[in-house]
C-alpha positions as CSV (number, residue, x, y, z in Angstrom):
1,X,19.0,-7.8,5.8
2,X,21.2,-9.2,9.1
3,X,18.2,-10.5,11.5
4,X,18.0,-13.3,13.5
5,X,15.1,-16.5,13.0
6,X,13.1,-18.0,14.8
7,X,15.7,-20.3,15.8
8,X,18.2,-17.8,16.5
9,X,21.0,-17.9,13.8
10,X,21.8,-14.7,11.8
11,X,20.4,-15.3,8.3
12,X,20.8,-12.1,6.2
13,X,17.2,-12.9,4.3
14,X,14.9,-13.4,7.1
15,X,12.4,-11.1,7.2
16,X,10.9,-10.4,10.6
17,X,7.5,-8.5,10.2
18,X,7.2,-7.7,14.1
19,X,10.5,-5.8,13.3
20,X,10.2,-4.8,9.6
21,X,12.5,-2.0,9.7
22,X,15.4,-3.5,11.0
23,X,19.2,-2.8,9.5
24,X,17.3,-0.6,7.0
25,X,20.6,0.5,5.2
26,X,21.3,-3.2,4.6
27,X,20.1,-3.1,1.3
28,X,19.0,-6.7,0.6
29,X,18.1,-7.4,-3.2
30,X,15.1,-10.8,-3.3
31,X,12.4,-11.4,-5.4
32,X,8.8,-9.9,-4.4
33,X,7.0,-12.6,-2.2
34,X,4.7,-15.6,-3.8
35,X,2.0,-15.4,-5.9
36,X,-0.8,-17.9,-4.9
37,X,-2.0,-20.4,-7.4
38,X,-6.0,-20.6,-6.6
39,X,-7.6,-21.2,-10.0
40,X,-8.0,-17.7,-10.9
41,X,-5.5,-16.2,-13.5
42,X,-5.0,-12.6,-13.0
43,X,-3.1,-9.6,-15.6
44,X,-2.8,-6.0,-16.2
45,X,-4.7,-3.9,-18.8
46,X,-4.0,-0.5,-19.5
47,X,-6.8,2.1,-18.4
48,X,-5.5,5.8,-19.5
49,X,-8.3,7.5,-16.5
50,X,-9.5,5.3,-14.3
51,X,-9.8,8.0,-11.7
52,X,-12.6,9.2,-13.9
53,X,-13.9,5.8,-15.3
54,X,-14.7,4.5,-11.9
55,X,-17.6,7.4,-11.6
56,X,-19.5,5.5,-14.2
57,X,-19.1,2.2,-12.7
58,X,-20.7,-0.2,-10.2
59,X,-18.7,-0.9,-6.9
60,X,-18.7,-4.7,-7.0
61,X,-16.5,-5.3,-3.8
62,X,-14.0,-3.7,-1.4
63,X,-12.7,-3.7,1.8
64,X,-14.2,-2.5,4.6
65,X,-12.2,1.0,6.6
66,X,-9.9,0.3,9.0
67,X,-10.5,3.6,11.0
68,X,-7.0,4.2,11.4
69,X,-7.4,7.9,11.8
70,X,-4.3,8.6,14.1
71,X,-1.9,9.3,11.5
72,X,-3.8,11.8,9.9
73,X,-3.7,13.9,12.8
74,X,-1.5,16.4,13.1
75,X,-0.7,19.5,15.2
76,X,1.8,21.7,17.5
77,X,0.5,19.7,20.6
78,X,1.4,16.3,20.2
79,X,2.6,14.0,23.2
80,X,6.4,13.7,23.1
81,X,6.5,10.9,26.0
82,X,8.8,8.3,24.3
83,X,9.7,10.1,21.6
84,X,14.0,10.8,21.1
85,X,14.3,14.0,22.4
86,X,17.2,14.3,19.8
87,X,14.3,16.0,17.6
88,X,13.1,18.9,19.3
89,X,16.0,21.1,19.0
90,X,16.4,20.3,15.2
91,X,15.0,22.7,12.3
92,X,12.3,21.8,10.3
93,X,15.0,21.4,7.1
94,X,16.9,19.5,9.4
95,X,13.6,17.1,10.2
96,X,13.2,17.1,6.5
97,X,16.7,15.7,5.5
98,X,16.0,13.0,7.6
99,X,13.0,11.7,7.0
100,X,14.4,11.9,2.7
101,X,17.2,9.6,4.3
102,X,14.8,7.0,5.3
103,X,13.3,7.4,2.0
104,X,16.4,7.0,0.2
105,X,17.1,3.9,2.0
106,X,13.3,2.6,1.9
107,X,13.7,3.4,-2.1
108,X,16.9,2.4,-2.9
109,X,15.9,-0.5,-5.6
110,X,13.9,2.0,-7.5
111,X,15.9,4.7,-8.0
112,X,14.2,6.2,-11.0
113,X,10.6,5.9,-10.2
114,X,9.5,5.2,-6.5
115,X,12.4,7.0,-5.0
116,X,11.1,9.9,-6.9
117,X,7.4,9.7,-6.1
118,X,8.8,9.2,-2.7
119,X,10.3,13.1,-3.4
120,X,7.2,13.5,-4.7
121,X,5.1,12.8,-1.3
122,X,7.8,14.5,0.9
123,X,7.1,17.8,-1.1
124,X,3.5,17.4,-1.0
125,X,4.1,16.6,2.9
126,X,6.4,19.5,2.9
127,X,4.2,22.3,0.6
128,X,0.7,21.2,0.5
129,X,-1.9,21.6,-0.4
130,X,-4.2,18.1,1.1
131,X,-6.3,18.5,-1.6
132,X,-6.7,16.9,-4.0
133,X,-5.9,13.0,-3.0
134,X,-2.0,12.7,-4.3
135,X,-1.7,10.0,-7.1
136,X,1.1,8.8,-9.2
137,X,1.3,6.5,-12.2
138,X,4.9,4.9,-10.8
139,X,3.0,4.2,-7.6
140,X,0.4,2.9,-9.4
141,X,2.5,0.6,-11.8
142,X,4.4,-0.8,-9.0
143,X,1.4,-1.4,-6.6
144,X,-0.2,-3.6,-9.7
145,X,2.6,-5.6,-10.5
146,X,3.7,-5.9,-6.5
147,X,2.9,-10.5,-5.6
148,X,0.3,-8.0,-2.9
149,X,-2.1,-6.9,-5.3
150,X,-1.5,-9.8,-7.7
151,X,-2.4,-12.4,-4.5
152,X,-5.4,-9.7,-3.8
153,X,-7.0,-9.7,-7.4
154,X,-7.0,-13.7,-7.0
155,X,-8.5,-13.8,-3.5
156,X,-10.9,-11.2,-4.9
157,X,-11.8,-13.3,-7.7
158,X,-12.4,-16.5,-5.7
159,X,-15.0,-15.1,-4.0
160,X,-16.7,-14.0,-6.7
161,X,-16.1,-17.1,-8.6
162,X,-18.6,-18.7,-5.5
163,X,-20.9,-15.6,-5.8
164,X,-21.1,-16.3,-9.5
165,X,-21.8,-19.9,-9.1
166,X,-24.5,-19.7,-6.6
167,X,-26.6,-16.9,-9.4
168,X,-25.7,-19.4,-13.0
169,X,-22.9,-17.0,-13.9
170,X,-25.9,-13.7,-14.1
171,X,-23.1,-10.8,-12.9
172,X,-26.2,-8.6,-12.0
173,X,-27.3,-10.8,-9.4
174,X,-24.4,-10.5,-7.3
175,X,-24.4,-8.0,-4.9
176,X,-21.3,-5.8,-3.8
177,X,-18.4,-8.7,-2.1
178,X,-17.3,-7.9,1.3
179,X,-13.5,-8.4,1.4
180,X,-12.6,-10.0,4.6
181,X,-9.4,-7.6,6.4
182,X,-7.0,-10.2,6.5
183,X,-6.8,-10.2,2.4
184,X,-6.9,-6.5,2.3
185,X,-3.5,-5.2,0.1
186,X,-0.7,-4.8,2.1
187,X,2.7,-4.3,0.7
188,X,5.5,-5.2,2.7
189,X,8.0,-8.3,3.0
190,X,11.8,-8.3,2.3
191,X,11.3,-6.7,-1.1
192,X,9.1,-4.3,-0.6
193,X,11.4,-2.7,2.1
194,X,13.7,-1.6,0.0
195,X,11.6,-1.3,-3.4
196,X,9.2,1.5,-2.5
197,X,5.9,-0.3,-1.9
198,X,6.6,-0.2,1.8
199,X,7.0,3.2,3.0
200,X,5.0,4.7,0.8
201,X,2.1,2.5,1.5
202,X,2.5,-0.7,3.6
203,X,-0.8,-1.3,5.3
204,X,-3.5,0.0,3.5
205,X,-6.6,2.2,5.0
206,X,-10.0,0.9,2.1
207,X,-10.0,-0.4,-1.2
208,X,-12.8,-0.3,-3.8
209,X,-13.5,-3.0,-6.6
210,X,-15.5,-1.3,-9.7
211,X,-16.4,-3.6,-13.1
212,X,-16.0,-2.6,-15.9
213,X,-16.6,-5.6,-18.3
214,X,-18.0,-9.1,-17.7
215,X,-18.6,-11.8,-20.3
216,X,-19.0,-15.4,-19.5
217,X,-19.2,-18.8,-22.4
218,X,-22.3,-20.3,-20.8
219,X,-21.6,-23.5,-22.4
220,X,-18.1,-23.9,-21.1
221,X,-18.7,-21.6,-17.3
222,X,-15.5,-19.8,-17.8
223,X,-16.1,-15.9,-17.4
224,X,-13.7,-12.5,-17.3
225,X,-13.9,-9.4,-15.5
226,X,-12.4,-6.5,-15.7
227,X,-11.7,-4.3,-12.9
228,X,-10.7,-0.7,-11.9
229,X,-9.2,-1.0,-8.2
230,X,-9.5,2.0,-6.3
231,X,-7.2,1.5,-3.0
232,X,-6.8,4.6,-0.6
233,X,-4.3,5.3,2.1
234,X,-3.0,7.7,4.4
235,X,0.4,9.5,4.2
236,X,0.6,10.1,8.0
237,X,2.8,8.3,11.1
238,X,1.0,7.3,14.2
239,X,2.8,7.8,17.5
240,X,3.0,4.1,17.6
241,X,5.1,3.6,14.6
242,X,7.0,6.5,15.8
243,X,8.1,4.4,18.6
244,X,8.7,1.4,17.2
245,X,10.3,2.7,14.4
246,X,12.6,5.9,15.8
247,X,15.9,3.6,16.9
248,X,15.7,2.3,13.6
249,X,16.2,5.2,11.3
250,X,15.9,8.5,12.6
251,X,13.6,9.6,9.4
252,X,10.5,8.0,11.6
253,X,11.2,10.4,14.3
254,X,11.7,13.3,12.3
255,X,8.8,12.7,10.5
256,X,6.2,12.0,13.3
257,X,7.7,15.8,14.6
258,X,7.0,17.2,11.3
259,X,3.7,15.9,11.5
260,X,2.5,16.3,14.9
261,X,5.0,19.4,16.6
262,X,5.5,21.3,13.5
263,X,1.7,21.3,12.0
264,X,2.5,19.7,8.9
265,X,-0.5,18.0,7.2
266,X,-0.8,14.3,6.2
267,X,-2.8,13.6,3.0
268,X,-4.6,11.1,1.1
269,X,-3.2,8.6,-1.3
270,X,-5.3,6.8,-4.3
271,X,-3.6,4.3,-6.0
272,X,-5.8,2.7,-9.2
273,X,-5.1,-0.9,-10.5
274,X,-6.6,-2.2,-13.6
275,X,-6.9,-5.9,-13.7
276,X,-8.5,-8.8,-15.8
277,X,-9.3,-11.6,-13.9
278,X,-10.4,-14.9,-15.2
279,X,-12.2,-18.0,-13.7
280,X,-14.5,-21.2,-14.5
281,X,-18.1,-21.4,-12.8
């Protein structure tokens, strides 16, 4: 992706996150970002319902709410004042093929999964109904292997590693882990701009830790978890991305119309994770 760094020359894989939407049909093609190394091994395992499973389990941690409710507004009212007037006179099919252009674009290393729960989403955007929470096991897949939710299962387990310490290992003694905000998952970066992860979540709204199995060698301290991650998000544009956003691709425009002139509905998004994660008291 052309951009400039912070020492001005044009390097076509710099990343800037104030302007993460930058030459979006510059498809750029880069490895997902670092995992940390902080003692703590993480890895999948395959849960066929944890939608349902989580019901019978005991939140153990999460992130607080951000309160982010202004892009799940929506109306026939909304305040046009910076907003292209280019979109006002177009049809609602016409609003529509432009918003599944930035998709496209936003998609276009994933051709055969995210790009089609990206469809998916529009429709859902497009037909209703809300309700129920939309879910996807491509979205899912890709949000657990994503460096972002890898990076947040070890930051997760860290702290409970020092919970665990502080009670001899004795998982019922530890009460439910408040996640700090600045760990929450987010899923954006080079990568994730044009693999899926970005515009069809980014920033995320709450997540939800659940355990499902502990066991722990009291002779050696090492311990495993397993956990069902519950994180939910909202499928809605703010005016403020609107703006930043509009000159970029005119899909962010478009949609924020949709959304707040036309009366279409933004919705939930729950996205489970299963993950094992391992440590030594």
């Amino acid at each position: 992706m052309p951009g400039q760094n912070p020492s001005g020359a044009v390097n076509p894989y710099y990343y800037d996150p104030n302007n993460p939407f930058d030459n979006i049909t510059a498809v750029v093609d880069v490895p997902d970002d670092q995992v940390i190394e902080n003692g703590i091994e993480e890895e999948d395992f395959i849960e066929n319902d944890a939608a349902y499973i989580i019901t019978q389990l005991r939140k153990i941690g999460g992130t607080q709410g951000r309160g982010n409710t202004d892009d799940m507004t929506f109306g026939t009212d909304g305040n046009t004042d910076g907003i292209n007037p280019y979109y006002a006179n177009k049809s609602d099919q016409e609003l529509f093929d432009e918003m599944k252009g930035l998709f496209f674009w936003t998609t276009y290393l994933k051709p055969n999964t995210l790009r089609i729960t990206g469809e998916k989403m529009i429709n859902k955007f497009k037909n209703g109904p809300q309700n129920p929470p939309f879910s996807d096991d491509e979205l899912n897949k890709a949000a657990s292997k994503s460096s972002a939710m890898k990076n947040f299962a070890k930051d997760f387990g860290d702290l409970l590693n020092v919970k665990l310490r502080s009670v001899n290992g004795n998982i019922a003694q530890v009460q439910n882990i408040d996640i700090p905000q600045n760990l929450r998952p987010k899923f954006n970066g080079l990568y994730n701009k044009f693999a899926g992860l970005q515009i069809l979540v980014n920033d995320t709204e709450k997540t939800d830790i659940h355990l499902k199995n502990y066991t722990i060698d009291a002779a050696s301290g090492n311990w495993e978890a397993d956990l069902i991650i519950e994180i939910t998000d909202h499928f809605g544009l703010d005016k403020n991305d609107a703006l930043a956003y509009q000159n970029k691709h005119g899909g962010f425009g478009a949609w924020w119309t949709l959304q707040h002139k036309r009366n279409y509905k933004p919705f939930i998004t729950k996205i489970y994770v299963t993950k094992k994660i391992k440590g030594k008291l």
